[in-house]
N, C-alpha and C positions, 0 to 999 in steps of 0.2 A: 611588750611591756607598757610603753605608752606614754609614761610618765617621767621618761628620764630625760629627755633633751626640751631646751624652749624653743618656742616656738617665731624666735627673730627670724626677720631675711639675711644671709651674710651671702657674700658675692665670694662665689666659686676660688675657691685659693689653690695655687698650684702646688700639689703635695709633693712633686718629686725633689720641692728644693727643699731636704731637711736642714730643724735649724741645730746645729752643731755649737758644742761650746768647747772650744780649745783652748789648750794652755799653753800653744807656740807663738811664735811672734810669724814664722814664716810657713805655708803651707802650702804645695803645691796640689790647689783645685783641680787639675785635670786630673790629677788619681784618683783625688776624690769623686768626680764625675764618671771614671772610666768603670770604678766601684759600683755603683748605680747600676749604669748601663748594664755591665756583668749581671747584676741581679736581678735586674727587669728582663733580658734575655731569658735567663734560667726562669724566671716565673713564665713568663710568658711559653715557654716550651712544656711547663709543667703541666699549665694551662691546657694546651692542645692535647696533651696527653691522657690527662683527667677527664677532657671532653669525649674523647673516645672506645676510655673503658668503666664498667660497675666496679664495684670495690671487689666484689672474687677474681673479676679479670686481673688485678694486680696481683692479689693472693697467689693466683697459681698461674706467672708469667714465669716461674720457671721449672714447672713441672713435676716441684717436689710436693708438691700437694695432690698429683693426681688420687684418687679414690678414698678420700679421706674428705670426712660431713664438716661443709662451709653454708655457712648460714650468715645472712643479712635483711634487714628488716629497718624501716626508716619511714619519715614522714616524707610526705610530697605538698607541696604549698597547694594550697585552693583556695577559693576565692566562695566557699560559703559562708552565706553572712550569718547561719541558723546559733542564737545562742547557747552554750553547752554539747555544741556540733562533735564529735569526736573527728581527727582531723584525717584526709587521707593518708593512705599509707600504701609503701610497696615494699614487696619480698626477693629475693634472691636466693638462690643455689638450693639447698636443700632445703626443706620444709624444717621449720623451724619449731620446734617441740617444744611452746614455752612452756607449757605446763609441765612436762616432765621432766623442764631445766628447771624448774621453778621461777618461772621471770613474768613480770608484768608490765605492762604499760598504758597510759592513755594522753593522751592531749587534747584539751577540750577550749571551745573560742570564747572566749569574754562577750562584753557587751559595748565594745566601741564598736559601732557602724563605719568606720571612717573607714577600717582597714582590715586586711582578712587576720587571720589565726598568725601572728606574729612568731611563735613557740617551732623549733624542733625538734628531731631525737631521731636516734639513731642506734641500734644494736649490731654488734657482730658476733659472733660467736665464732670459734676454730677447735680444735682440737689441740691446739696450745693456748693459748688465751680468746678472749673475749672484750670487747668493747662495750660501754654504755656512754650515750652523750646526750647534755642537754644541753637547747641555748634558746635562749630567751632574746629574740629582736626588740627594737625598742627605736625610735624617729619615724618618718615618714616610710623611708625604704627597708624596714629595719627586718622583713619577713626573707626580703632578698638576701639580704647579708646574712640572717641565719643560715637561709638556706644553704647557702653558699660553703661557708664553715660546717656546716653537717656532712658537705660531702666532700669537700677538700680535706680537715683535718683527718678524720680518718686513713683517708686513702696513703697522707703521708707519712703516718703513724705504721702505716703496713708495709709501705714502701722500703722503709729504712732498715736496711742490715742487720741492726743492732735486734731488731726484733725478732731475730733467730735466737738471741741468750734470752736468759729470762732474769737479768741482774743490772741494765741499765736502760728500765724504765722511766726513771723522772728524769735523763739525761734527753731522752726522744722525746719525752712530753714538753720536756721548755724548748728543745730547738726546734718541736711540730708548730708549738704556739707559735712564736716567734714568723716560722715560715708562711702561717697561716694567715700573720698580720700583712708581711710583707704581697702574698699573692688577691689579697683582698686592696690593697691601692692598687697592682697592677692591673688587673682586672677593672678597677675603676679610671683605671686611666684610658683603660680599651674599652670603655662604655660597654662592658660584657655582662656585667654583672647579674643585671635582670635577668640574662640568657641561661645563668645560672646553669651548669652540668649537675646533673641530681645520680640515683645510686646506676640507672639503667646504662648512662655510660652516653644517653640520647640529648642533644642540645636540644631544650624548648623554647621558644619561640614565645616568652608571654607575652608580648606586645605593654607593659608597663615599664615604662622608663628607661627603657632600649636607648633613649639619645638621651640620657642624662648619668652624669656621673652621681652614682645614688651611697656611694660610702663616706659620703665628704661631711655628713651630720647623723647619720644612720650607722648601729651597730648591732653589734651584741654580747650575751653573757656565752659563757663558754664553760661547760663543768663535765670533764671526760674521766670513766674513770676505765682501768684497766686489769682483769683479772687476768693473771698469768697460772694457769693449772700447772705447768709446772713443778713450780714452787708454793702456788695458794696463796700468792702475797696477790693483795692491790694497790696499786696507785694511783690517786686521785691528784689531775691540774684541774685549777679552775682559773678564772677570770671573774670578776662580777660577782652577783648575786645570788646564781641558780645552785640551792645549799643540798651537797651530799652529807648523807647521815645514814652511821652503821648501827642498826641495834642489835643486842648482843643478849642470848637468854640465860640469864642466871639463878638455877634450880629451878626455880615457877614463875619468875618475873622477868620482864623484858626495861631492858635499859637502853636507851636511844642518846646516840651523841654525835652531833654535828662534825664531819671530818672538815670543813670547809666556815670558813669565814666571811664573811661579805666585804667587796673592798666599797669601802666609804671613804667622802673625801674629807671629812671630821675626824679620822684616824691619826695619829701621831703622827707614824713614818709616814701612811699615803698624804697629807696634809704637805708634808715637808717636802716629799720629794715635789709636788703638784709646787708649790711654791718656789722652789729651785729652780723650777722650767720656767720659773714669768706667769703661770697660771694663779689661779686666783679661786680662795673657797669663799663663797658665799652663803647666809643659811636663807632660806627662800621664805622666812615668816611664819611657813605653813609646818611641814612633817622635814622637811628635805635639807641638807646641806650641796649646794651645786658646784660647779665645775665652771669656770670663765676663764676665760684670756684676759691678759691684762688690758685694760681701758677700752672692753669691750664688750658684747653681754651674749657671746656663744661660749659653748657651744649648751651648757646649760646643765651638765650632767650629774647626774644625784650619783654617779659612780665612779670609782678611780682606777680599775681595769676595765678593757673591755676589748675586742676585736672589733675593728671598721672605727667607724668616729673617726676619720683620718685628721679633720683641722683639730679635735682636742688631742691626739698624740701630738702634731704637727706644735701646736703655739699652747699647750697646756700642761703637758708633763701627763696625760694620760698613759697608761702601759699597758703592754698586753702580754708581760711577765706573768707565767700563770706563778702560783702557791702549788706544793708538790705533797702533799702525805700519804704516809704510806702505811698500809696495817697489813702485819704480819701473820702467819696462818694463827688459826683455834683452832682446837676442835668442840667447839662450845658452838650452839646452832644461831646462826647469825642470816639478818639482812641487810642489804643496801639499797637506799633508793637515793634517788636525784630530782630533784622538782625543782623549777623555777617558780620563783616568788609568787606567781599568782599562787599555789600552795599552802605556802607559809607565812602570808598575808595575818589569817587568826589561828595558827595551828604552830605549838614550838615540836621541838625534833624530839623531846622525849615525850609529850603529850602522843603525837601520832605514832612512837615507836607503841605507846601503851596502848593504843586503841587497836593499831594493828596488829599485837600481838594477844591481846583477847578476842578482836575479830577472827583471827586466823585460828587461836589454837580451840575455842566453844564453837566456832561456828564452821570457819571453812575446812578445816584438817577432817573433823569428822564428817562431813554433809557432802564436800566436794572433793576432794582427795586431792592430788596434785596441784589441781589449778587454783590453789588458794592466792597464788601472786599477783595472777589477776586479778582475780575479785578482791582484793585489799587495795590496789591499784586504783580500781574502780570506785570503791568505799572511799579513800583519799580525797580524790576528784569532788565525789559528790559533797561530801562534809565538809571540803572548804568552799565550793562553791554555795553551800546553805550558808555557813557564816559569813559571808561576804555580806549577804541578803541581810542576814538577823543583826548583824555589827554596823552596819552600814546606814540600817532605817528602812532596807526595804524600795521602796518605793524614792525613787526623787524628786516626784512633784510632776514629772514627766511620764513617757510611755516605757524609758528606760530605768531597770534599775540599775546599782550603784555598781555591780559586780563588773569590772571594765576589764581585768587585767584575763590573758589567759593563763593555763595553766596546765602544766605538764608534768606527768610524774614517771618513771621509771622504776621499777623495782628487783630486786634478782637475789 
């Protein structure tokens, strides 16, 4: 994203000491420490574990999934600098039918040179539910840390028990968040992070920032949603900014509404709670309200969720409590999509439900048949990347235009 943290020097702070507000007089710190420890073990095992298998491999570690169609589909970070680059991507277990699930997606690189395709995403599909995830990175390291949460929170979303019912959804999605935060500082403590384990289950080796703790000012947005077939209900966590939105067809018309909210630090309760921790909002002159420590000018952040950014959870009152909603079956024809903000920069969610729902139903239903989610997908992409251009000026006086942020869409 690019835009959300400043750009000070702060000197490396030690996140394992969290700061705690108590209302005893007396406390015995070594359970408090032993507490810790317990949970950096447990990540740290998690870790070794995740590094060694894809997300099916978990799916079917205990063999009740034999012969039954698993499908996974994900971005892989790269380092192409081509603007409007669509990003790599890798598949898993069955061949993934998106057209004839109806699903599309694209992720496409802005125009900062500094740093690759910051954006990922992630699909699963099962025969009982289905996954979609977007996250949007944003600091120096921030493509790592996406990457990182693209493949960890799923994995422990699928991992967990509970994900045999199909009724304690938003119970799994805030203790996956939550775990997700947690193994993103341990991981930064283990200088691992860049090493990132992606879907194949294979550690790579990218040689970027391997001996630096890279989550200490780098994060990201988080917006997972989850169809349970089922029952047909979804539920949406988010973090951050990357906004899902369900549109819904009524008789001839399509109606688009945001299931997700952006957490801002101008917000009422995020403002308060941010303020209760010792952090501090500041509005930055320009577009932004930021994110500081008290009498001090990190860590900068224009958002009040997010996964990673360890020193503004640490000394800010940051959270990475996702928001849970949930929409219940229809039988009315509906989409979903999830885009991070490069997106919805000049495009609101009922504007693009209306555009893609006269895209889809003049153009792609009759002309392409199935694969309409794609090519609206695509349509997305390109139409907010033109208005970036035409809202923006076009040109900035340089060889770059203004179009900086990337941007990712999801659809199904």
């Amino acid at each position: 994203m690019g835009c959300s943290s400043s750009s000070a020097t702060i000197p490396e702070a030690n996140v394992q000491k969290q700061r705690r507000r108590l209302s005893v007089g007396n406390v015995d710190t070594s359970e408090v420490h032993e507490a810790d420890e317990r949970a950096t073990q447990e990540d740290r095992g998690l870790i070794a574990q995740f590094n060694q298998k894809n997300l099916l491999d978990m799916i079917q570690r205990d063999g009740q999934q034999k012969g039954r169609r698993n499908s996974a589909i994900c971005s892989s970070t790269d380092q192409n600098p081509t603007s409007f680059a669509n990003k790599t991507m890798q598949q898993y277990g069955d061949e993934l039918q998106a057209a004839q699930h109806g699903l599309g997606y694209t992720c496409r690189k802005g125009l900062k040179p500094e740093s690759p395709n910051q954006d990922s995403w992630c699909m699963l599909k099962t025969e009982d539910f289905s996954i979609y995830g977007v996250f949007d990175g944003h600091g120096q390291k921030g493509h790592d840390v996406s990457n990182f949460v693209k493949d960890v929170l799923p994995k422990l979303i699928v991992s967990d028990p509970r994900a045999a019912s199909s009724d304690q959804w938003s119970a799994i999605l805030t203790d996956c968040f939550r775990k997700t935060q947690s193994m993103v500082n341990t991981s930064d403590k283990m200088k691992q992070l860049s090493r990132g384990a992606v879907f194949s289950g294979v550690v790579i080796q990218s040689g970027i920032g391997v001996k630096h703790r890279n989550a200490q000012m780098s994060g990201t947005t988080a917006t997972l949603a989850v169809h349970d077939h089922r029952s047909d209900q979804i539920t949406v966590g988010h973090v951050a900014d990357s906004t899902a939105v369900l549109g819904t067809k009524n008789s001839s018309s399509w109606e688009g509404v945001a299931l997700t909210r952006d957490h801002k630090p101008n917000l009422k309760d995020e403002k308060a709670r941010i303020e209760k921790a010792g952090g501090r909002v500041v509005f930055d002159g320009y577009a932004n309200h930021r994110v500081y420590a008290k009498n001090a000018r990190y860590p900068g952040l224009n958002m009040s969720r997010c996964i990673g950014d360890l020193l503004g959870h640490q000394d800010c009152g940051i959270s990475c409590e996702p928001e849970i909603a949930t929409v219940e079956p229809s039988n009315k024809e509906r989409i979903l999509f999830i885009c991070s903000d490069g997106v919805w920069e000049f495009i609101t969610p009922q504007e693009a439900q209306l555009e893609l729902g006269v895209f889809t139903a003049v153009t792609l239903i009759h002309h392409y048949g199935s694969s309409d989610a794609q090519k609206a997908a695509d349509f997305l992409a390109k139409e907010a990347w033109d208005r970036w251009i035409r809202e923006e000026g076009g040109w900035n006086g340089s060889s770059d235009l203004r179009v900086e942020d990337d941007g990712t869409g999801v659809a199904g």
